[in-house]
C-alpha positions as CSV (number, residue, x, y, z in Angstrom):
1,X,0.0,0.0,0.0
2,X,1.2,3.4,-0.8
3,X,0.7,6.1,1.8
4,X,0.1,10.2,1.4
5,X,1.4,11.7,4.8
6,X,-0.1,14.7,5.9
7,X,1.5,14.6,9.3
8,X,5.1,15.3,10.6
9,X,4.9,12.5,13.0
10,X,7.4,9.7,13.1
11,X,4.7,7.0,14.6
12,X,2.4,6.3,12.4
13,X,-0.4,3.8,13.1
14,X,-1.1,1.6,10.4
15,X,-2.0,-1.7,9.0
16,X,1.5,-2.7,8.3
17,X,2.6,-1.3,11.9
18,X,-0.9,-1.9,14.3
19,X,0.4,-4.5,15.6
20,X,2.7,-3.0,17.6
21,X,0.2,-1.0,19.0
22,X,-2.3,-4.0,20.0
23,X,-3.0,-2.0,23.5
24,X,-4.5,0.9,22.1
25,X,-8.0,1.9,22.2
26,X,-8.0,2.2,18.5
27,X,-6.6,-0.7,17.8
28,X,-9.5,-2.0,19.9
29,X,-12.1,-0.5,17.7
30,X,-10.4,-1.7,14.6
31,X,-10.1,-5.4,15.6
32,X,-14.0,-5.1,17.0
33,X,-14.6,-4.5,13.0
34,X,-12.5,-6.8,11.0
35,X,-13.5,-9.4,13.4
36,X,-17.2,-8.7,13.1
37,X,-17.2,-8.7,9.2
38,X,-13.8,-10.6,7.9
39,X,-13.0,-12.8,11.3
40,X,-9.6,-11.9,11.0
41,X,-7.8,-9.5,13.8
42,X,-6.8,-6.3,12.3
43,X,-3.2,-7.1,12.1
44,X,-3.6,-10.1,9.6
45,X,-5.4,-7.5,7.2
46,X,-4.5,-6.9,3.8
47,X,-5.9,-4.4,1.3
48,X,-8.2,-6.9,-0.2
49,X,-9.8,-7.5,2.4
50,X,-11.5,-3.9,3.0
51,X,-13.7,-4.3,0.5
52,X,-15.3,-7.2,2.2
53,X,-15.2,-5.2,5.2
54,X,-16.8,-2.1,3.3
55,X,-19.4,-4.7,2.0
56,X,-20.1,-6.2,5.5
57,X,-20.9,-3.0,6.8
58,X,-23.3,-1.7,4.5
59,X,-25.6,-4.8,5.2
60,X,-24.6,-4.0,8.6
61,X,-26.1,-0.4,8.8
62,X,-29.8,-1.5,9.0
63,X,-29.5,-3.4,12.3
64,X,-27.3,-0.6,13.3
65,X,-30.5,2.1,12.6
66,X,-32.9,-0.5,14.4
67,X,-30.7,-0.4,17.4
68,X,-30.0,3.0,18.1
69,X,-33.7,4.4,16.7
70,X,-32.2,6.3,13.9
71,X,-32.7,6.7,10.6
72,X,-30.3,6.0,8.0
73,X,-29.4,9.8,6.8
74,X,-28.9,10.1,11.4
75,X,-26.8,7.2,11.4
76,X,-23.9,8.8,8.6
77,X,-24.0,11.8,10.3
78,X,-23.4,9.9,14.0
79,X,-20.2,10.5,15.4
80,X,-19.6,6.9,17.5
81,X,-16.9,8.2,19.7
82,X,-17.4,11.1,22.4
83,X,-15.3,14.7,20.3
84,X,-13.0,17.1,21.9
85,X,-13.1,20.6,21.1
86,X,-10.0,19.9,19.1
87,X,-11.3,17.2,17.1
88,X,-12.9,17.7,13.3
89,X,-16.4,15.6,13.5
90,X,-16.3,15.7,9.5
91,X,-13.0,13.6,10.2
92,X,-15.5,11.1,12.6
93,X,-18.8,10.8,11.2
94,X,-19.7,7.2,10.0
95,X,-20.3,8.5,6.9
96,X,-16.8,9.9,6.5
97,X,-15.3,6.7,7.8
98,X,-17.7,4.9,4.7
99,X,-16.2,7.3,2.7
100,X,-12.5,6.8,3.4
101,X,-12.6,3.5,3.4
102,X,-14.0,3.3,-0.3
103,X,-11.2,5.3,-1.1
104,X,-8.8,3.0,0.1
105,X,-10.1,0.3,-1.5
106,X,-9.0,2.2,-4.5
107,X,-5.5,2.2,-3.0
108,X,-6.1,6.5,-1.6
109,X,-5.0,6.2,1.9
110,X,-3.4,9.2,3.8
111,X,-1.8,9.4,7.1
112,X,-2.8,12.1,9.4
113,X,-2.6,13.8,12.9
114,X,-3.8,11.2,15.4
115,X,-7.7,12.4,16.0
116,X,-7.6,13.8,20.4
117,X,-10.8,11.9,20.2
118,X,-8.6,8.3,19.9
119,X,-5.7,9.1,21.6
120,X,-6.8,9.2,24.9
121,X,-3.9,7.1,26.2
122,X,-1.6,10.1,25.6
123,X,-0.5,12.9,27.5
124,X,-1.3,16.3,25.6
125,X,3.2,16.2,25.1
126,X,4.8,12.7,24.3
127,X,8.2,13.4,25.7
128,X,11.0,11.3,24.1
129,X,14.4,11.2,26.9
130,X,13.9,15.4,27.1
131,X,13.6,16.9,30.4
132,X,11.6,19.8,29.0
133,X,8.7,19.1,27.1
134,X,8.5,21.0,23.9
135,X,5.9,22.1,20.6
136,X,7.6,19.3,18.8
137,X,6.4,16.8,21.4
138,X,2.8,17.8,21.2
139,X,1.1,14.2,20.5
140,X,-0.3,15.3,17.3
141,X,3.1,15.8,15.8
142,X,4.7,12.6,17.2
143,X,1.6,10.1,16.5
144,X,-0.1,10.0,13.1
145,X,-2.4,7.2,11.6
146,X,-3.3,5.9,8.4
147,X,-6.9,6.8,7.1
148,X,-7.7,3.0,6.1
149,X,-6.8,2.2,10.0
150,X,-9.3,5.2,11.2
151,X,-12.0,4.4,9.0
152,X,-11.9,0.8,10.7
153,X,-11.7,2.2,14.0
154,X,-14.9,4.8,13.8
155,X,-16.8,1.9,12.1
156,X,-15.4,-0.8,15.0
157,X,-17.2,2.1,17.7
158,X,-20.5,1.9,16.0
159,X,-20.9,-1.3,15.8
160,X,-19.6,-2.2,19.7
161,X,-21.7,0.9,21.2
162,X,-23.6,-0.7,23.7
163,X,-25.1,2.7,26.3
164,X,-24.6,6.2,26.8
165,X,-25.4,6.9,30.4
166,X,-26.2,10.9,30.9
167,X,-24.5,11.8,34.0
168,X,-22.6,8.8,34.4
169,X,-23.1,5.9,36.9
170,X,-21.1,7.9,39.6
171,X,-22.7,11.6,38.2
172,X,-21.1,14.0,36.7
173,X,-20.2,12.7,34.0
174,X,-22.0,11.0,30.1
175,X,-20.3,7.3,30.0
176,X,-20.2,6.0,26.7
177,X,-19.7,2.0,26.5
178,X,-18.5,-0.2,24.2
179,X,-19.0,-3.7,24.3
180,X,-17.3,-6.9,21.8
181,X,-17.1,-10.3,22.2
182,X,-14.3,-12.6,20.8
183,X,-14.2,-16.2,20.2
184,X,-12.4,-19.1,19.0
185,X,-13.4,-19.7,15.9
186,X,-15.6,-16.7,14.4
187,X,-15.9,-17.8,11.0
188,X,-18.9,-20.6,12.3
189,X,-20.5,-18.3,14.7
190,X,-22.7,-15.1,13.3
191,X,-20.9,-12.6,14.9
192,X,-23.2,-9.5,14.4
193,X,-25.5,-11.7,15.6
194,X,-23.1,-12.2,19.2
195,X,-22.0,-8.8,19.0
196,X,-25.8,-7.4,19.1
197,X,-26.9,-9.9,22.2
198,X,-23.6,-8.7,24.1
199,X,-24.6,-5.2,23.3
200,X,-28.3,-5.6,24.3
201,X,-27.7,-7.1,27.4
202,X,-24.6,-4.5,28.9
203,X,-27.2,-2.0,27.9
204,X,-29.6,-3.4,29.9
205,X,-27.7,-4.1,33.4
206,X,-25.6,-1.0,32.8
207,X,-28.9,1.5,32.7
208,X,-30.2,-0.5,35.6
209,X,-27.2,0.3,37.4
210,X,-26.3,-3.6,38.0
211,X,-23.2,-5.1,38.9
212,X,-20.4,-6.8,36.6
213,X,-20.8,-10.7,37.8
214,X,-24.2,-10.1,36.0
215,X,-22.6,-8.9,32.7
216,X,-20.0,-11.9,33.3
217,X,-23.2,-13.9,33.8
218,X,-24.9,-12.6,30.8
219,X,-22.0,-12.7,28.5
220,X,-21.3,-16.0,28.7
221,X,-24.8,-17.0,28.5
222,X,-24.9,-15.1,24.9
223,X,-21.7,-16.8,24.2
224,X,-23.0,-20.1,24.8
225,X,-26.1,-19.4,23.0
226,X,-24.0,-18.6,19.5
227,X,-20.8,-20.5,20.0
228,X,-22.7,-24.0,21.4
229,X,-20.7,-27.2,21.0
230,X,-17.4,-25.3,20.2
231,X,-16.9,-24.4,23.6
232,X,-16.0,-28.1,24.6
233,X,-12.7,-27.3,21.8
234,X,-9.3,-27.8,24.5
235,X,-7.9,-24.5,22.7
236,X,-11.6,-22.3,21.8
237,X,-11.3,-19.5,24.1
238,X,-13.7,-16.6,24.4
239,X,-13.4,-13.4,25.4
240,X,-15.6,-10.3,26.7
241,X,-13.8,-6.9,26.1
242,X,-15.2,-3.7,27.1
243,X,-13.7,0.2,26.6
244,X,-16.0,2.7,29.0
245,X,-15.3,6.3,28.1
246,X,-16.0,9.9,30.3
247,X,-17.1,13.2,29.0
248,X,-17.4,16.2,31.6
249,X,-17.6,19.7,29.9
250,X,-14.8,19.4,26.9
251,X,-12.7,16.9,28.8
252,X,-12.7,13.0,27.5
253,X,-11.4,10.3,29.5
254,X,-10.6,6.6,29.3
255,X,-12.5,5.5,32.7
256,X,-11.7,1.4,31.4
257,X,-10.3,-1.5,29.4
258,X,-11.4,-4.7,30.0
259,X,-11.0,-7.9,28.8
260,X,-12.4,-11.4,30.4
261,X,-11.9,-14.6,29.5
262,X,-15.4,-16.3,29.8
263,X,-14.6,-19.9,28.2
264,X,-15.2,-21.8,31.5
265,X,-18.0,-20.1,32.7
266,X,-20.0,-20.1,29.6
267,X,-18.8,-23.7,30.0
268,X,-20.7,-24.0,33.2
269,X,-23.5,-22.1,32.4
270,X,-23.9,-24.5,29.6
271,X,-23.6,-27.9,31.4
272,X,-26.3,-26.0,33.8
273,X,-28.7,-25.8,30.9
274,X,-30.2,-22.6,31.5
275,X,-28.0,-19.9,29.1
276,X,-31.4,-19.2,27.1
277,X,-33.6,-18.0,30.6
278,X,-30.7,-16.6,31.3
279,X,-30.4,-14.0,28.5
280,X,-34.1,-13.8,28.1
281,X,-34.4,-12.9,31.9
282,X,-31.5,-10.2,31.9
283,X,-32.8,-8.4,28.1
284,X,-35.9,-7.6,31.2
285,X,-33.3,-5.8,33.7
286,X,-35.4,-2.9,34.8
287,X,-33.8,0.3,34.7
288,X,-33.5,2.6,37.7
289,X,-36.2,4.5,37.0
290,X,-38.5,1.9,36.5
291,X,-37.2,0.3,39.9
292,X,-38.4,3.2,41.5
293,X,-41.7,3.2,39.9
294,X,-42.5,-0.6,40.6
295,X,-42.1,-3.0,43.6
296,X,-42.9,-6.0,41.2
297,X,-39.5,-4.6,39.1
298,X,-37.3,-4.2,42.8
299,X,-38.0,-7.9,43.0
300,X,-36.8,-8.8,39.6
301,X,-33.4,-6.8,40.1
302,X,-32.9,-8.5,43.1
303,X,-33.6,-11.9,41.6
304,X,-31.3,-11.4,38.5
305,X,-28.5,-10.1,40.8
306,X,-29.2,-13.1,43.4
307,X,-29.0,-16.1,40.4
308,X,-26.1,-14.2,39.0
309,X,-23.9,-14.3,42.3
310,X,-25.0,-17.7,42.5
311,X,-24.2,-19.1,39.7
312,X,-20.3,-17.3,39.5
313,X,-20.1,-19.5,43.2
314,X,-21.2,-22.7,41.8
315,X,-18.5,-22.1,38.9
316,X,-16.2,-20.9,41.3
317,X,-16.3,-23.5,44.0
318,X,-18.8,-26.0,43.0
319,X,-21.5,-25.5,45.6
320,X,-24.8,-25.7,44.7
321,X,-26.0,-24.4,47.9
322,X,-26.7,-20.3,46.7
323,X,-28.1,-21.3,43.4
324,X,-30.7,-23.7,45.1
325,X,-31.8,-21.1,47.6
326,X,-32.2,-18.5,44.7
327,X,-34.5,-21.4,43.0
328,X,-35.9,-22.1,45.6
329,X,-37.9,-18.3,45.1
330,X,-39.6,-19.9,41.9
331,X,-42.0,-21.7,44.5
332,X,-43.4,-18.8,45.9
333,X,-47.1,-18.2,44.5
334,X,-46.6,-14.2,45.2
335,X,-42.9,-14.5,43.5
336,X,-44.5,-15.9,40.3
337,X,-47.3,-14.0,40.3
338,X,-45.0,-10.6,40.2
339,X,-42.7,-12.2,37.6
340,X,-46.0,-13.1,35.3
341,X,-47.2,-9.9,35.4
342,X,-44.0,-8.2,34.9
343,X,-42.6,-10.7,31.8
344,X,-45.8,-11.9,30.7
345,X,-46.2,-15.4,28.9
346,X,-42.0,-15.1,28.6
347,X,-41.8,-15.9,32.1
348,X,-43.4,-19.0,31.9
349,X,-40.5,-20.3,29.4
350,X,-37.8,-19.1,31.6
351,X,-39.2,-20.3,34.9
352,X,-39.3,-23.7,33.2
353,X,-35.8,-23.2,32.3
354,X,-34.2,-22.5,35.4
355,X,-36.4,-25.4,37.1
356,X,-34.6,-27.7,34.4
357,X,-31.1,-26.7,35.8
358,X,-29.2,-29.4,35.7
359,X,-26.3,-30.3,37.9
């Protein structure tokens, strides 16, 4: 590939060099997207393979409207990651990133300032051995990245934006999450299909202010759900990854990085029997507000949370004792009675579920 450099910086982000940058939050966002629509990491990508990418994506963009309520023309001009006064949103809009990406398909890729918006693991100055930093060392002119790469990454955000949380879980503060899922062998599991469920479910505990053995919980029931018998595979591992960004004022921060292995407790959750009321019963997590409003939802928070906790000690030790006294709440009359008239005939499916635990 031949590159245009519009930047004076000596770093440059790239597909021939990501993979010395594999810690980076945009390296993140760019691995969430060729995994999703090539199943390749980002670092085993050649040119040919953007067009598939391109391709994948533009089937992609329907769900993506269903899921955040937009309409299409919304969507291209959606921004996916949380701007800096110093950033260009032309530079960040989906559409742009549609854009570029054509274009280096067509073998136009430039290299450019590293957007503030993506660099959030760097200090305004990137000092190099100098005990006084200098104009030179401002992170703009000592990072650059290729267009191709960006592209990737602002189409890897939309795709693995689970929440935006107004205020933030603590206050203070929007929280914007983002949410992916890898696994063993991607090419036999529908990974939008993965990636959606994962997304859905953080969405749900995360606005209901739960706790993250529920989200471990939930994961690995999704994971089951899509990944099935290839989870008994010696080497399959799975992983749950998740990048949680701040905004207060004009001030962006990285607040997390995560990533989880989830193989042997999706492995449990599957021997248990009971991934699918699982992920039916979180997709009902009530929010706060509508914990507030309802007793009938307080209960069904406290149930979720209670069978979550339960099952992570079963996996953990191997005790059935917690998960038999959560159960053991299904026999209530007034319990069920709540849940039916919260969930409706879906309760009835999940109740007989979890009742079918097997251990």
């Amino acid at each position: 590939m031949s590159y245009k450099t519009t930047t004076k910086a000596k770093n440059v982000i790239s597909l021939n060099t990501i993979k010395n940058y594999h810690h980076y939050i945009i390296t993140w966002f760019a691995n969430a997207a060729t995994i999703t629509f090539v199943n390749m990491p980002v670092y085993q990508m050649e040119k040919e393979h953007l067009h598939a990418i391109l391709q994948g994506f533009e089937g992609y963009i329907d769900e993506l409207c269903s899921y955040q309520k937009r309409s299409r023309d919304d969507i291209l001009e959606w921004t996916p990651i949380p701007l800096t006064p110093n950033d260009k949103r032309e530079l960040l809009r989906l559409g742009s990133a549609i854009n570029v990406l054509y274009d280096a398909t067509k073998g136009k890729i430039e290299t450019l300032p590293l957007p503030p918006a993506l660099s959030l693991e760097f200090a305004e100055y990137v000092r190099t051995l100098l005990p006084q930093a200098r104009s030179s060392e401002l992170k703009r002119d000592v990072v650059g990245i290729s267009t191709d790469v960006l592209a990737l990454a602002i189409i890897g955000a939309a795709i693995t934006h689970s929440y935006t949380i107004v205020g933030g879980r603590e206050g203070g503060r929007d929280e914007h999450g983002y949410v992916f899922v890898d696994v063993y062998h991607p090419g036999v599991v529908d990974m939008p299909k993965l990636l959606g469920m994962s997304k859905g479910l953080v969405r749900r505990i995360m606005r209901g202010d739960g706790n993250s053995i529920s989200i471990y919980i939930a994961i690995a029931s999704a994971i089951v759900l899509n990944v099935g018998r290839h989870l008994k595979e010696v080497e399959g591992r799975s992983w749950y990854s998740s990048v949680r960004i701040t905004r207060s004022g004009n001030k962006t921060m990285l607040k997390a990085l995560e990533v989880v292995d989830l193989t042997s407790l999706a492995r449990s959750i599957m021997e248990l029997g009971i991934a699918s009321s699982i992920y039916n019963l979180v997709m009902r997590y009530p929010s706060t507000d509508e914990v507030k409003r309802d007793r009938r939802l307080r209960s069904l928070r406290s149930f979720i949370e209670s069978l979550a906790r339960a099952i992570m000690i079963y996996h953990s030790t191997g005790n059935v004792e917690e998960l038999y006294k959560v159960l053991r709440l299904l026999t209530s009359d007034k319990f069920d009675s709540d849940m039916s008239s919260c969930l409706g005939e879906t309760w009835r499916g999940i109740k007989e579920g979890l009742l079918s635990l097997r251990v």
